[in-house]
C-alpha positions, 0 to 999 in steps of 0.5 A, a space after each residue: 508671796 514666794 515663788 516657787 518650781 516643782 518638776 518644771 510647774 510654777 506657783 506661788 505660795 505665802 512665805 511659810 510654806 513647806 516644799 511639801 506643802 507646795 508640791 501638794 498644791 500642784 497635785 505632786 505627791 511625794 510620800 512620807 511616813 513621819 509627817 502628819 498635817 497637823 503636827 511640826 514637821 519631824 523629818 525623820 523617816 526621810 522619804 519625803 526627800 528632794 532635790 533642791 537646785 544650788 544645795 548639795 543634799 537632798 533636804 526633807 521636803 515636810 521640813 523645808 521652807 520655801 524660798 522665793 525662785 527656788 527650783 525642786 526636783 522631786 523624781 530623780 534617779 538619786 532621789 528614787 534610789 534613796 527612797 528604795 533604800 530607806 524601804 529595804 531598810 525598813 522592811 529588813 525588820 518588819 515581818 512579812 505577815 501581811 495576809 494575818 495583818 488587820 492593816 493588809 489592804 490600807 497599809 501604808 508600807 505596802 503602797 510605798 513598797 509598791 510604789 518605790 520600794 526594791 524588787 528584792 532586799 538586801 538583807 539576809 540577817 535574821 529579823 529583830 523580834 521584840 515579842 512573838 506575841 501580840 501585846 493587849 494595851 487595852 480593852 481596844 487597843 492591840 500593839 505588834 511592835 514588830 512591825 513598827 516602823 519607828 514614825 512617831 506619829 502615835 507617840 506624837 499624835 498622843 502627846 501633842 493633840 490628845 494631851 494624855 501623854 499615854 504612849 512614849 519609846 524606849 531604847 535607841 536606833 533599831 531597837 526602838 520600841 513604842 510602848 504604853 507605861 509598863 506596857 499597858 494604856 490603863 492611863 489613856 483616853 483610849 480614843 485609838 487617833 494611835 491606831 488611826 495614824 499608824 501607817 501599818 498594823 503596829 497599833 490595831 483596834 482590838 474590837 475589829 481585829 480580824 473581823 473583815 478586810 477593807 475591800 470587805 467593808 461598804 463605807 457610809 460618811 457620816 457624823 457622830 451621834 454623841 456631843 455637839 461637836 459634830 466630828 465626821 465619821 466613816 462607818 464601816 459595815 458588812 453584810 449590813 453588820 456595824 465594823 467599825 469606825 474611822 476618821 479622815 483628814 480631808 473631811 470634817 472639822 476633827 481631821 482624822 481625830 475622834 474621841 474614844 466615844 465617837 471610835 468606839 462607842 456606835 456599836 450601841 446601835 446593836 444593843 440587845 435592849 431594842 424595842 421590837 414590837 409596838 406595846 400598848 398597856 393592858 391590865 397594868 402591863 405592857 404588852 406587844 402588838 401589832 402597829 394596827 392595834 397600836 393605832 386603834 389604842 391610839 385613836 381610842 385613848 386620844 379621842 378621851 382626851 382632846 379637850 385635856 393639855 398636850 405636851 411634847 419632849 423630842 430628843 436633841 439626838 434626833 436629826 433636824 428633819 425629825 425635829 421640825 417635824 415633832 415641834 410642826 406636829 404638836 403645834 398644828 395636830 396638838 394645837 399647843 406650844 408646849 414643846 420643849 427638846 431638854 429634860 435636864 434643865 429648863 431654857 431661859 428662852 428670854 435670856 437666851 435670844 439676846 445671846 444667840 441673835 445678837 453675839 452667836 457665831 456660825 463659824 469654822 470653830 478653827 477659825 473662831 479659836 484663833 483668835 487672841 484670846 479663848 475664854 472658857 466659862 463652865 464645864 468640862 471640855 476634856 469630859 463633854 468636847 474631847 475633840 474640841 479640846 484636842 483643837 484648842 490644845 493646839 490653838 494654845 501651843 501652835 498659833 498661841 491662843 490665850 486660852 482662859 478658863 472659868 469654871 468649878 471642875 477642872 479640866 486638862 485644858 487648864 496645864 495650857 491655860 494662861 490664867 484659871 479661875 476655879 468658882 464655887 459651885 453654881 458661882 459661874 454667875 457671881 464670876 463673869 459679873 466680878 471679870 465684867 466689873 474689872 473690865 468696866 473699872 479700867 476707864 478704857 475709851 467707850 466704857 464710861 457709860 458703862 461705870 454707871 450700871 456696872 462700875 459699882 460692883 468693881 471692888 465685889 469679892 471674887 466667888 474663887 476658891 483657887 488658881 488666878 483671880 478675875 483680875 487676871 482674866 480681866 487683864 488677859 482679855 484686854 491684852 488679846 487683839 479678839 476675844 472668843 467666848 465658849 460656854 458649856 451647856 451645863 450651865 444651864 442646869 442651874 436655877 442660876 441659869 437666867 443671870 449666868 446668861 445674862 451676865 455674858 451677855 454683860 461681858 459680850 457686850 463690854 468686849 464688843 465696846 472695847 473693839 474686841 470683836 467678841 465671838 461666842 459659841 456653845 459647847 452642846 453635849 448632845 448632837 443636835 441641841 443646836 438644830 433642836 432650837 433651831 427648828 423651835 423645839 422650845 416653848 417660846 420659840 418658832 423655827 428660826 429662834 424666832 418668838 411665838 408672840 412674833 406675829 408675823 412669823 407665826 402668820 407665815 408659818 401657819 400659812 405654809 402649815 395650813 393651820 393655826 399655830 397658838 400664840 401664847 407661849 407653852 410651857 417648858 417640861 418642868 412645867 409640863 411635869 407639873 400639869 401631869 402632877 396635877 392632874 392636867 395633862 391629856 397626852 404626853 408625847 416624848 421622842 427619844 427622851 429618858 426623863 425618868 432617868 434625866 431629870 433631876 428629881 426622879 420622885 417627883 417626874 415618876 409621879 408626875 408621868 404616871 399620873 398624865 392620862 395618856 403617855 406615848 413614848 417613841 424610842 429606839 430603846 428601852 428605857 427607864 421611862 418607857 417602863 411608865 408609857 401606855 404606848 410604846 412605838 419602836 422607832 429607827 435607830 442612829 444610822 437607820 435613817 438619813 437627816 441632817 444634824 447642826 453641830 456647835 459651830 452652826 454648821 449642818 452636815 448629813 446624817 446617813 443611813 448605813 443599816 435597816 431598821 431593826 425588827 418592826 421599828 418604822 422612821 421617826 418621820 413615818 410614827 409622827 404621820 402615824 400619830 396624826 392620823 391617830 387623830 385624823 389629822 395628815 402631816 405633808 410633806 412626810 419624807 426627809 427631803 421635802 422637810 429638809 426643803 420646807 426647811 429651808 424654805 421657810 426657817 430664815 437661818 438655813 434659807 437657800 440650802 439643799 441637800 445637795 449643797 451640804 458636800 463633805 463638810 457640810 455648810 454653814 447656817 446663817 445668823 439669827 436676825 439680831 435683836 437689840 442688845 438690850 440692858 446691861 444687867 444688875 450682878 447676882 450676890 456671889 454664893 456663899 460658901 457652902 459649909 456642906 459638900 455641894 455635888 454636881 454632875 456632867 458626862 465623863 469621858 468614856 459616856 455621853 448621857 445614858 445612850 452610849 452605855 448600851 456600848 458594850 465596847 466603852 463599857 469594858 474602857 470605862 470605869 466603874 461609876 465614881 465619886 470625885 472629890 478633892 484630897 482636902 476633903 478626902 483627908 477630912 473625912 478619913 477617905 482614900 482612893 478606891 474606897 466605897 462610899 456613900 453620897 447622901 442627900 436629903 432625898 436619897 443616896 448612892 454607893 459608888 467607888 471614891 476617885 480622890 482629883 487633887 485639882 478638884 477645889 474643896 467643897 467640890 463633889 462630882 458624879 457622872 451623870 451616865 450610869 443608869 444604876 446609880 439613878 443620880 436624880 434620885 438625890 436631886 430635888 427639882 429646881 436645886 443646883 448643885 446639890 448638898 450631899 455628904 459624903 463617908 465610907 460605905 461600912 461606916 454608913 452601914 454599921 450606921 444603917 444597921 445600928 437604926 434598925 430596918 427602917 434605914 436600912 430599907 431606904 432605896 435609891 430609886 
């Protein structure tokens, strides 16, 4: 530790430190402009100047080392005049526009004027304009470059934290300007962590521009509804009117830093597309009515069907409370296991337990990233975890994290990578048991009884189709001290689902022999995916991941209850689907969910939910399935009632209220007390605090916790009792080339799922739907960028815009999954991942079409 003295007041601090770090610690503020925490010190503005004894000058303190015995002085006389003087300087330029200003209130430069700034300048010259008008970026960002003050925090925030490189200055001195390339931001993310570090109003937010003043605004701390990361958001309203969005550093584990989703993209909630009324179908339609009628319809219809299945699907969007209460109330009121919380994919619970009891780490994702090396397997973080990627751009170039990367897409992650392997299509399986057979061939000390189940695949050919080869992998994770290990949830969209788990757990269990102290999480793109397991909202797990064969588990849990809970396990939504299509399901039950839309096959769950004898839907907004429903129940939005949600990381933090439920929507929690007295039946307790304590009561993963307790940053969920690590598992045959495209899906920057396409917002930011696929390909097909073109499956097809990636492998075709138009899952046949498509240019296809005659050029997409 460094010994230190700051205006007479002594601490320690380890060496490293800065002088404004130290001063920090004390509760001495000394002001900046330039620095940013989580950037390297600039130490250009120079207001953060010190007195430093036995050194001539005054020194930065963001840039200053702290030496042991050193004695700062940070209020001097000298020190106040050049504070003074460096704020003449700048305000001989800036324009005193501030009552027109959107920063007027939380500016930067007038609290420093304030605080330290002359009484009156000294400049009489005329002010440099560079344009007397206002510059449009973008749909979102809005730039007065009068009034920058030249800190570089947007420039450096963009290039270094963001990686999209989209802001940059030209001239020198004075006549410094920040500006996009051409002017414009076409190229960027849009997220606004630019307008967030502007100290003043040079960088703007154009949907809130001159919309309300701060001391207007009613702020409520809250956290993001879109992916899994969990970013802290402060929400801010008027008049009970959603503002707009801000971040802060103190709080969270984004730090300030949002993505253009969680910025921008909650003005979803006041989507014209809300349910007003509860409907109920009548002679073929749907018609709306009162809750009353809603409930003797429901009484009606689910007395006829009490001896019939019942099946439940609850969104991962929903808060934990609400959840709990969804899998309590089938489970006790329905009296069956058939509960499931996805409908994109079907969870291989039985492959899944042993990851998350036995490796799963409820940890500060900072802190699990630090480690030696950080691999990466499936997906794309930069599309499905934008902040998530910010912080491990900055584990790789500040703290030197070997970063690793598996996976069919590419993603912006990978120019920061150490080695990449890019996989076949549904190859992930095939790739992580050639890494895992490298490992087990080194003969490292622990491994030898490890050859004989896995040492034999050591010379299987690697499913790559460019960048570094397993071996590379391999050699990069034996050279890290640790080993963290993050898994995109797409991976479970494939029927390859069950040995892809297995194969990390493989790989888990040879880093954990080799000392590597191996951690591992899950990259969720839904907001509460892991508190949706969490309180059991699966067909083979109670509350606290625990098995439904679990006897004891279940006797404590019916206890509590007071009923019964099954002991078999129920079947999953593809499986529910089926009893639908066959005519065996009673009531359906879905919360929050569009699996019309969701599901890959819309054919096939089309039928299926027509064909259920009775179908609830509980949803804010309406939807493709609620089209399908025979009651209809508008529930509470985002931010319309409280919970909690469980982010990536394990960590629970609080979901608050900021407006009131919309037209006749009633909470979630009161339409599932309605739903069981529909059948006679009372759920207790029914209020978000008393679950949130039953929960914690009884769920063994957040034992202890209260509401209370949660704070700012929430607090972190305990690990899942471990189970043995089982066997190690035979590797899949790698796949084999596909001599046909192969098309995969996921979310695109701009949307997460269909639920922020209700933004009006991201819609003007996002592009139109597209088609991605590499140059090889393109050149084949005699396609360029910017063509329309058609992807055409067995099924069906779909019209959308060609984006030629020239890092995309061949083979390789992407569409996002967000566009409600191109109804994806039409060309998707149940239980087939990825699927094979072609690809040609709109005109050709419909000179094609036309040539066949009507037939062709009748086929839907939908």
């Amino acid at each position: 530790m460094v010994r230190i003295t700051i205006d007479e007041q002594t601490l320690e601090v380890e060496p490293g430190s800065t002088v404004l770090m130290a001063a920090e610690r004390l509760g001495i503020e000394i002001p900046t402009f330039c620095y940013l925490k989580r950037l390297p010190a600039l130490a250009s503005c120079r207001m953060c100047l010190v007195e430093i004894q036995g050194q001539r000058r005054l020194q930065p303190s963001c840039a200053t080392a702290v030496a042991d015995g050193m004695v700062v002085r940070t209020n001097t006389p000298l020190i106040d005049e050049t504070r003074s003087s460096m704020l003449d300087m700048l305000l001989a330029n800036h324009p005193l526009d501030c009552p027109v200003c959107d920063k007027g209130g939380e500016c930067e430069l007038q609290d420093m004027v304030m605080a330290y700034g002359p009484r009156e300048s000294r400049f009489r010259d005329a002010k440099r304009v560079f344009h007397s008008e206002d510059i449009r970026l973008s749909p979102v960002i809005i730039m007065n470059v009068n009034r920058c003050i030249q800190c570089q925090r947007c420039v450096r925030m963009c290039e270094e934290v963001v990686g999209a490189v989209a802001l940059g200055t030209v001239e020198k001195g004075m006549d410094t300007a920040v500006t996009g390339f051409e002017g414009s931001l076409a190229s960027c993310d849009q997220c606004g962590n630019c307008v967030e570090v502007c100290p003043v109003g040079a960088l703007m937010s154009f949907p809130y521009r001159y919309k309300a003043r701060p001391w207007d605004l009613v702020e409520t701390d809250t956290v993001c509804p879109h992916c899994g990361t969990g970013c802290q958001l402060t929400v801010g309203t008027r008049k009970g009117e959603f503002m707009r969005v801000r971040s802060k550093w103190e709080h969270g584990l984004n730090r300030e830093t949002l993505c253009v989703r969680g910025r921008f993209g909650l003005d979803f909630i006041a989507s014209r597309d809300r349910i007003k009324r509860p409907m109920i179908r009548r002679d073929g339609a749907l018609v709306p009515v009162s809750w009353d009628e809603a409930g003797d319809t429901l009484r009606r219809r689910l007395a006829a069907v009490e001896s019939k299945a019942a099946g439940g699907l609850a969104s991962p969007r929903l808060p934990n409370e609400m959840l709990y209460q969804f899998q309590k109330l089938m489970r006790t009121v329905f009296r069956t296991n058939n509960i499931d919380c996805a409908s994109r994919w079907s969870t291989p619970f039985d492959a899944l337990r042993p990851l998350v009891t036995g490796f799963y780490t409820r940890a500060p994702l900072e802190e699990v990233i630090g480690n030696g090396c950080v691999f990466v397997v499936g997906g794309n973080v930069t599309d499905e975890n934008p902040v998530t990627e910010y912080l491990l751009r900055d584990a790789a170039r500040r703290r030197h994290t070997g970063l690793l990367m598996l996976s069919a897409r590419p993603s912006r992650l990978d120019a920061d990578a150490r080695a990449v392997v890019r996989v076949t299509p549904d190859g992930e399986a095939a790739g992580l048991a050639a890494v895992v057979a490298r490992l087990a061939a080194t003969g490292r000390t622990g491994l030898g009884g490890l050859l004989a189940d896995i040492g034999a695949t050591a010379s299987a050919p690697a499913p790559t189709t460019d960048g570094d080869g397993p071996d590379r992998l391999a050699a990069a994770l034996l050279e890290g001290w640790s080993a963290t290990v993050l898994v995109s949830v797409d991976l479970l969209r494939s029927p390859q689902a069950r040995a892809t788990l297995q194969q990390l757990s493989n790989l888990l269990q040879v880093l954990r022999t080799l000392g590597k102290a191996p951690a591992m999480q899950f990259l969720f793109d839904r907001a509460n995916q892991m508190g949706a397991w969490d309180m059991g909202v699966l067909p083979g797990a109670l509350p606290g991941l625990r098995g439904v064969a679990d006897d004891a588990a279940r006797t404590a849990l019916g206890r509590a209850w007071g009923a019964e809970i099954p002991s078999e396990p129920g079947a999953d939504f593809d499986a529910m689907l089926a009893l639908c299509d066959k005519g065996r399901m009673g009531v359906l039950y879905i919360a929050g969910g569009d699996p019309l839309m969701a599901y890959p096959d819309r054919a096939f769950v089309k039928r299926a939910l027509g064909a259920a004898d009775l179908l609830i839907v509980q949803d804010t907004f309406l939807t493709d399935t609620t089209s399908l429903a025979d009651v209809v129940l508008p529930a509470a939005g985002y931010g319309e009632e409280s919970g909690t949600f469980t982010n990536n990381e394990g960590r629970i933090q609080k979901v608050c209220k900021f407006r009131e439920p919309a037209f006749e929507a009633r909470g979630n929690l009161a339409i599932f007390d309605f739903v069981a007295a529909a059948r006679n039946q009372a759920l207790r307790p029914s209020s978000q605090g008393e679950i949130f304590s039953e929960i914690a009561r009884l769920v063994p993963t957040y034992e202890g916790m209260t509401e209370d307790g949660l704070g700012a940053d929430g607090a972190f969920t305990k690990a899942v009792p471990a189970t043995p690590a089982g066997e190690f598992f035979a590797p899949p045959p790698a796949p084999n080339p596909a001599d046909r495209l192969m098309l995969v899906t996921g979310n695109c920057l701009f949307h997460n799922g269909y639920l922020s396409e209700r933004s009006e917002i991201l819609n003007t930011v996002a592009d139109d739907p597209y088609v991605e696929m590499s140059m090889q390909d393109a050149a084949r097909l005699g396609l360029s960028e910017r063509d329309q073109v058609v992807v055409r499956s067995a099924q069906s097809k779909l019209t959308a815009q060609l984006r030629v990636n020239r890092h995309f492998p061949p083979g390789l075709v992407f569409v996002p999954e967000n566009y409600r138009t191109l109804r994806l899952n039409s060309l998707m046949r149940r239980g087939e991942y990825p699927c094979p498509v072609e690809v040609e240019k709109a005109h050709a296809a419909f000179e094609i079409a036309t040539a066949a005659g009507p037939r062709a050029t009748s086929e839907n997409s939908g």
